[in-house]
C-alpha positions in Angstrom: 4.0 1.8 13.4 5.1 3.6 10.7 1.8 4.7 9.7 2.3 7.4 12.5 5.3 8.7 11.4 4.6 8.8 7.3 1.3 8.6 6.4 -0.6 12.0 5.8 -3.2 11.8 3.2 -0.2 12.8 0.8 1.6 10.2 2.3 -0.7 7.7 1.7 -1.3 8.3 -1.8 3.2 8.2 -2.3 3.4 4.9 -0.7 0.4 3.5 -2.9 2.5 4.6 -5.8 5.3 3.1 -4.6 4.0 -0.4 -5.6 0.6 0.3 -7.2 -0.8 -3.4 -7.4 -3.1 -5.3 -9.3 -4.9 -6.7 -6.0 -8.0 -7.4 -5.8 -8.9 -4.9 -2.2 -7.9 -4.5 0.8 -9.1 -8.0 1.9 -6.5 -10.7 3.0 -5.3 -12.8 0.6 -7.0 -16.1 0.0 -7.0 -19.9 0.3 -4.9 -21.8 -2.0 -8.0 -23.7 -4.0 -8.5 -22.3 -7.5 -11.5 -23.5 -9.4 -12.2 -20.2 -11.3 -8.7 -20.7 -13.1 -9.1 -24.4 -14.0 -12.6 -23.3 -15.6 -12.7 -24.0 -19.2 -12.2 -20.9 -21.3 -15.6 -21.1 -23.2 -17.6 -20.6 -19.7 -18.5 -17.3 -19.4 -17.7 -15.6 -15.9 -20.3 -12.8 -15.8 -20.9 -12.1 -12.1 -18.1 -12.9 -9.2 -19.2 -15.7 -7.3 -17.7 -18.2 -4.3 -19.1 -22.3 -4.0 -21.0 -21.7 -0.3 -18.1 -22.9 1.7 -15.7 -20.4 0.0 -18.9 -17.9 0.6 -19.1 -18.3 4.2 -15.3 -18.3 4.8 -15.3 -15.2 3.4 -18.5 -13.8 5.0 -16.5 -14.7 8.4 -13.1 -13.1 7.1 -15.0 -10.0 5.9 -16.7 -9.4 9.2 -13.4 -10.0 11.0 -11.4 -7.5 9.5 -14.0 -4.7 9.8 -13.8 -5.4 13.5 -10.4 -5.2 13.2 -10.4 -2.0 11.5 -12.7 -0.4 14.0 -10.5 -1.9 16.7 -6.7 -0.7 15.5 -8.4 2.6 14.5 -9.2 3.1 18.3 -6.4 1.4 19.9 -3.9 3.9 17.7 -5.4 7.1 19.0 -5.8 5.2 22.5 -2.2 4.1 22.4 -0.9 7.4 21.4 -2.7 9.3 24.1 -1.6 6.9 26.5 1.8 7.5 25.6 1.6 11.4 25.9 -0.6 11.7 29.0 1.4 9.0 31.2 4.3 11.3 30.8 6.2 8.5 29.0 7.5 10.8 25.9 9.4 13.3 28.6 10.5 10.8 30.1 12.4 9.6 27.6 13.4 13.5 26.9 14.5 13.8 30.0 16.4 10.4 29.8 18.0 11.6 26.3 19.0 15.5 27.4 20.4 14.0 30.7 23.0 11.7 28.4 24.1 14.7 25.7 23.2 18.3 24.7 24.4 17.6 21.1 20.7 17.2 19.4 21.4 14.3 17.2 22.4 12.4 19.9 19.4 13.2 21.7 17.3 12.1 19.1 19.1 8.6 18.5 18.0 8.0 22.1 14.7 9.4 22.5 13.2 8.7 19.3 13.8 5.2 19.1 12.8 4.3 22.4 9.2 5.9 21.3 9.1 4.4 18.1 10.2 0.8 19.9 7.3 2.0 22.5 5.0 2.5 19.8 5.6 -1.2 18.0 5.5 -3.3 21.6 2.0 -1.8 21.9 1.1 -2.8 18.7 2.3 -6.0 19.0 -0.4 -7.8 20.2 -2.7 -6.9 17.4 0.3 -7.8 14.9 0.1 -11.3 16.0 -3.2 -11.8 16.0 -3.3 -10.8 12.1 -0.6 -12.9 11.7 -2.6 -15.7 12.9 -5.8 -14.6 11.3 -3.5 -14.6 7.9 -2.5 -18.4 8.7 -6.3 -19.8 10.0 -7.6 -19.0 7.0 -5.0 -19.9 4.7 -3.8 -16.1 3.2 -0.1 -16.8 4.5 1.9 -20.0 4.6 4.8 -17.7 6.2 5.8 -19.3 9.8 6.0 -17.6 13.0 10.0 -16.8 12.7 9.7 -15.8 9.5 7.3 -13.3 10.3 9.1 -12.2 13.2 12.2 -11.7 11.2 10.6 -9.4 8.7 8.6 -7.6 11.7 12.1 -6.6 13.4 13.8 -6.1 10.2 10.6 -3.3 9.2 10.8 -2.1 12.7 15.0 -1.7 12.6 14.2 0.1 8.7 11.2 2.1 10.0 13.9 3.7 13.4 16.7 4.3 10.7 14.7 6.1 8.4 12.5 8.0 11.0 14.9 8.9 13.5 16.7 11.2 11.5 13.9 12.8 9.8 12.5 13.5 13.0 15.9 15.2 14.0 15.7 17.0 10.7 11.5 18.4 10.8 12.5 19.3 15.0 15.5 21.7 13.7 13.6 23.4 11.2 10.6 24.0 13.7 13.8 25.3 16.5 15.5 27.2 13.7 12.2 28.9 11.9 9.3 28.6 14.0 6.9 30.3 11.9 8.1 28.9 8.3 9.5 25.3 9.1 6.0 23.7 7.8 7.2 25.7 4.2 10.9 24.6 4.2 9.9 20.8 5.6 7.4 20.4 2.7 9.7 21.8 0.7 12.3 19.1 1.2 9.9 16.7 1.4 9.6 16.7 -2.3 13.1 15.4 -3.7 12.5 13.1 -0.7 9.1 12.0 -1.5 10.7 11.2 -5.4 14.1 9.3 -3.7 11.6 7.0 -1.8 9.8 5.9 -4.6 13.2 5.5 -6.5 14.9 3.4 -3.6 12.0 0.7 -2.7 12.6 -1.6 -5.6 16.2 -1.6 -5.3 16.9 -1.4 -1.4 14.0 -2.0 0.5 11.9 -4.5 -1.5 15.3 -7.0 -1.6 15.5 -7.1 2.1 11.8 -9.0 2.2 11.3 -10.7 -0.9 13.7 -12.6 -3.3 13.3 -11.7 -6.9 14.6 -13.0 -10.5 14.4 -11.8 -14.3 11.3 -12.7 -15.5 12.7 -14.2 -18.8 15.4 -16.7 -16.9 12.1 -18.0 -15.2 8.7 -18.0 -17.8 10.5 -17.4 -21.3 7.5 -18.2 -23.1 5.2 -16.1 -20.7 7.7 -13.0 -21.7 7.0 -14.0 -25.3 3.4 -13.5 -25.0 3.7 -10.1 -22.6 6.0 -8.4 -25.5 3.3 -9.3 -27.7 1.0 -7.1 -25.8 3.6 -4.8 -25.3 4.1 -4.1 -29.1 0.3 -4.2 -29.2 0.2 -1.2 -27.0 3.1 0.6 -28.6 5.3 1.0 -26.1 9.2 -1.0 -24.9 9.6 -2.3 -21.7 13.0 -4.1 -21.7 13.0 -7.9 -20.7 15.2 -6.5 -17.7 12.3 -4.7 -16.2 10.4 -7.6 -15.9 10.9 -9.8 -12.4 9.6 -12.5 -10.8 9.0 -12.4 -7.2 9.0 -15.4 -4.7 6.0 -15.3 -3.2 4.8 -18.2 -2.2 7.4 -19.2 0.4 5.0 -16.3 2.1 1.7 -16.3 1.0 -1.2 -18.4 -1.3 -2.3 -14.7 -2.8 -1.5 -13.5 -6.6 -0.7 -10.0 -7.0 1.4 -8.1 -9.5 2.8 -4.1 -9.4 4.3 -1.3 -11.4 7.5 -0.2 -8.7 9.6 2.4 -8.9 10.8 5.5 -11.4 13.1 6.1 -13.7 16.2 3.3 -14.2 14.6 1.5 -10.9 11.0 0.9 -12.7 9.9 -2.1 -13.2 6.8 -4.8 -13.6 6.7 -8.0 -10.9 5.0 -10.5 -11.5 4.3 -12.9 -8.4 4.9 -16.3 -8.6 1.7 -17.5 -7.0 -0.1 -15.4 -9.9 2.0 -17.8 -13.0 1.0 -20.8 -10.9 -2.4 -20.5 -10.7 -3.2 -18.4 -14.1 -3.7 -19.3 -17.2 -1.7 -17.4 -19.6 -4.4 -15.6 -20.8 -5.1 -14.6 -17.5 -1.6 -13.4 -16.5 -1.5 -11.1 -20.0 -4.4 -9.4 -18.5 -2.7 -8.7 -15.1 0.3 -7.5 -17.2 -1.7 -5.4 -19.1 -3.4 -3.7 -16.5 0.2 -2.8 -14.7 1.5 -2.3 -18.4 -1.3 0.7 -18.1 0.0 2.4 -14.9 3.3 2.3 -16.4 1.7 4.1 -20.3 -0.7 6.5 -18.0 2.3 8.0 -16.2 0.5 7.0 -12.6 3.5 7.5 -10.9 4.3 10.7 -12.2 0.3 12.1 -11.5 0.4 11.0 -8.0 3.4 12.4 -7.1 1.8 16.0 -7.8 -1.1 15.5 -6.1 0.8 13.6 -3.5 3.2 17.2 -3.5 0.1 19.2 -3.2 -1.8 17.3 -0.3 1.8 17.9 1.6 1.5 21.6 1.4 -1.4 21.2 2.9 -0.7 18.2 5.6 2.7 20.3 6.9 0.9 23.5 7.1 -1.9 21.5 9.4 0.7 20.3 11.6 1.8 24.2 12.3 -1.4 25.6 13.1 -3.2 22.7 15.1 -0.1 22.4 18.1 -0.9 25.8 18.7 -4.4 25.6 18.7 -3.9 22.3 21.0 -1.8 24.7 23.3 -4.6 27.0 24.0 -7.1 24.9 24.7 -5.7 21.9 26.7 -2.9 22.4 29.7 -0.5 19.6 27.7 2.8 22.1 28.8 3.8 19.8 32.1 4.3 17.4 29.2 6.5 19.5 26.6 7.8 22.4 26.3 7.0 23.4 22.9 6.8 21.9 19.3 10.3 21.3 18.9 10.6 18.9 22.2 11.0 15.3 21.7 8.3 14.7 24.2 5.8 16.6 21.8 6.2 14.0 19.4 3.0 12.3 20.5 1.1 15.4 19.8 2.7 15.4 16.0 1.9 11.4 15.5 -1.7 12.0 16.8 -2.3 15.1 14.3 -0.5 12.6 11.6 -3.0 9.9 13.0 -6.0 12.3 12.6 -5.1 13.8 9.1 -4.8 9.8 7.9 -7.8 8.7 9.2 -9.6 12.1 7.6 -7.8 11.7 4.1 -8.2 8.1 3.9 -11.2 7.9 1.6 -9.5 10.5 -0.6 -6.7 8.2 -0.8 -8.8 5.3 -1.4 -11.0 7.0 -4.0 -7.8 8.1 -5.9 -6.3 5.0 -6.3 -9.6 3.5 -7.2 -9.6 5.4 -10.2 -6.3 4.6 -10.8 -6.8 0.7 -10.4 -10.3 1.4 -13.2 -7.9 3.3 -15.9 -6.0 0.3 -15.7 -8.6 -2.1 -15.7 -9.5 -0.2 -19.1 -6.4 -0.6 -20.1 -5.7 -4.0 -19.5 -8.9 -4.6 -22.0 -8.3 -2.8 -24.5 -4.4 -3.5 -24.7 -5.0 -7.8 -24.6 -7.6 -7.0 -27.4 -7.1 -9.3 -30.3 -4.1 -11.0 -28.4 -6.4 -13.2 -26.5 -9.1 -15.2 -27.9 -11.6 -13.3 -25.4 -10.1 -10.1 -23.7 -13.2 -9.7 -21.4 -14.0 -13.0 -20.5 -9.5 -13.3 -20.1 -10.4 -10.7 -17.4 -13.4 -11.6 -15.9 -12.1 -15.1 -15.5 -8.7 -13.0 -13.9 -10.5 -11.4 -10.7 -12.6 -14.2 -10.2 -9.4 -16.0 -9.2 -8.2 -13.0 -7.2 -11.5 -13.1 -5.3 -11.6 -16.8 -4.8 -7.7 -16.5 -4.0 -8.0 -13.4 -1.3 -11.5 -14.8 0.0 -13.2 -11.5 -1.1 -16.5 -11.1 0.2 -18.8 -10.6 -2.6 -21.2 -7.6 -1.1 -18.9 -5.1 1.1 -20.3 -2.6 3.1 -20.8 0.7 1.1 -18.5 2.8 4.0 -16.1 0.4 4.1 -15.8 0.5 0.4 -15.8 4.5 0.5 -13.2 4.4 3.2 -10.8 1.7 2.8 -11.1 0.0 -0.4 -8.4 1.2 -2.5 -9.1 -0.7 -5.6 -12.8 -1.4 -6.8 -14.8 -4.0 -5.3 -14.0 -7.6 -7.0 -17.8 -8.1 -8.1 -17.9 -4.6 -9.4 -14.6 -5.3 -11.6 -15.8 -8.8 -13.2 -19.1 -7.3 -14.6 -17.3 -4.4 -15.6 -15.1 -6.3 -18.0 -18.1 -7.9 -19.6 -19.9 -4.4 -20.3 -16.8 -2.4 -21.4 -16.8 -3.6 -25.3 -15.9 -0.5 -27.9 -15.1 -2.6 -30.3 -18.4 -3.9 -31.4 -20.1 -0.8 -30.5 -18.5 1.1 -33.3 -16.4 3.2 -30.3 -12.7 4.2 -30.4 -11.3 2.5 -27.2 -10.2 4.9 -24.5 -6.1 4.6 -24.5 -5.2 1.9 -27.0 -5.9 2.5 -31.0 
């Protein structure tokens, strides 16, 4: 649901950065078999490949979840239509104006009964990625787990909404023709806050987490290795552990946060079914979005695409006024029952700025890759084969089919395709080329 609310292209990009992961795409995550990291070092992974049975799981997976994508895509805009035309928004106006004046109090009535609207609809195609997620062995997380989290997101996604909401419908009341200025303009200090509060409030509330160097002393031994390799001092008590597998059979790791809350997590799953090697190549890579300052760069551009995304949602309501007899349903851009109309521009923008999302953090997810290399250089005994051997256990892990679509790549794949990543760290060799590596001297 929230994806409504939040997520304009600029959006998208902030809650990327947010917890920019080492993941392998978009893919679920995989089945809990892991050949690839039991190979012996000497073999040399040169091309991502599954065993035919692995192949064909993922074949099916791959051509499930592009139906799915085609299938939420339409049901949002359906759902959200459905919701304005049948009235259902004033309704709920009406309900809220007819218990208060007082604004506020409008809005903690009307708002979440949309938003609550909203995730019942959604519902059904919740559970049936839920189940998707369990069939083919990406989760291990049971039914009232899941169902605990989903409430727990949905009662987070109200408190946070709801009164940002309240706050954008003031402005618009207050200054109709420069609320889209001010609103972007407190968007920013917000924009920095969230990014500041995930690790340390939200993430908590989902996941359990513990120091890294109470749980793999040895492993932190060998990361501050790479860490003096690349320069740079990332205190033991920025490094976590996150318990993962009481959820899912995936690995993943993430740079989160900014300032005092940022930090590297390592999963659990990832330690389990790594070699070490392996794992110093994961931490390098997120060691490189913490060194190339990727939070800090996508928070402008994030900043930038807001200007833009506010401005949008002034000009099209008007335009959508003109054109279409949608005033039996609101009154004006300030009425609760025009929030539809905002969540279906919000909707459109997404769906529009997605492959600029996706291509952005691709390049993000490559400059890490780089980095990664170059900074486990010398540390282990083979840095590319270390990280060809490192997403072929992603792949095998998330089930990631080996030959996406091109669109589907353009669109929504917000880190490089898993085949394209292994070859890559076989061809990427300075060092015996006579070539100064790209970030790390």
């Amino acid at each position: 649901m929230m994806k409504f609310i939040l997520m304009t292209p600029a959006t998208l990009i902030l809650l990327w950065l947010s917890c920019i992961s080492v993941q392998a795409q978009i893919e679920p995550k995989g089945s809990g078999q892991t050949p690839a990291a039991m190979q012996s070092a000497t073999a040399q992974t040169t091309a991502y490949t599954l065993p035919p049975e692995k192949f064909a799981q993922a074949q099916a997976l791959y051509t499930l979840r592009v139906r799915l994508v085609i299938a939420g895509t339409v049901w949002d805009f359906l759902l959200l239509l459905g919701i304005l035309f049948s009235g259902l928004a004033a309704r709920f106006r009406d309900w809220a104006e007819a218990v208060s004046g007082w604004r506020i109090v409008q809005a903690v009535i009307a708002v979440p009964l949309l938003l609550f609207t909203m995730a019942a609809l959604q519902l059904p195609l919740d559970l049936y990625q839920h189940h998707v997620s369990l069939q083919y062995g990406l989760s291990v997380q049971s039914w009232s787990s899941w169902i605990g989290d989903t409430l727990k997101g949905e009662l987070v996604t109200v408190a946070v909404v709801t009164p940002l909401l309240w706050l954008l419908l003031t402005l618009i009341r207050w200054s109709p023709r420069r609320w889209w200025l001010y609103a972007w303009l407190l968007s920013l200090p917000l924009m920095v806050l969230v990014i500041f509060l995930v690790p340390m409030v939200l993430d908590p509330m989902f996941n359990h987490f513990q120091p890294l160097q109470a749980r793999q002393p040895q492993l932190v031994e060998a990361i501050e290795r790479v860490i003096q390799h690349g320069g740079l001092e990332i205190p033991r008590s920025r490094m976590y552990e996150m318990d993962a597998s009481s959820k899912v059979t995936t690995l993943n790791a993430y740079v989160t946060g900014l300032g005092a809350s940022k930090r590297v997590v390592v999963w659990d799953t990832t330690i389990q079914k790594m070699t070490q090697e392996e794992t110093l190549f994961v931490f390098g890579h997120e060691m490189g979005h913490y060194v190339l300052n990727h939070i800090y760069e996508g928070l402008l551009l994030a900043a930038v695409l807001a200007f833009f995304g506010f401005y949008l949602l002034y000009r099209i309501p008007a335009w959508i006024e003109r054109r279409f007899p949608l005033r039996r349903q609101w009154r004006g851009p300030d009425d609760w029952a025009a929030l539809p109309v905002l969540f279906l521009i919000i909707a459109a923008l997404e769906f529009l700025g997605q492959p600029l999302g996706s291509a952005y953090s691709r390049r993000l997810e490559h400059q890490a890759d780089i980095y990664g290399l170059e900074v486990t250089h010398g540390i282990n005994a083979n840095s590319q084969e270390a990280a060809a051997r490192a997403f072929q256990v992603l792949g095998e892990q998330s089930l990631s089919y080996p030959t996406p679509d091109a669109w589907m790549v353009f669109w929504y794949y917000d880190h490089p395709p898993i085949g394209e990543r292994v070859k890559f760290a076989h061809e990427y060799d300075p060092w015996s080329k006579g070539v100064s590596p790209k970030y790390v001297k």
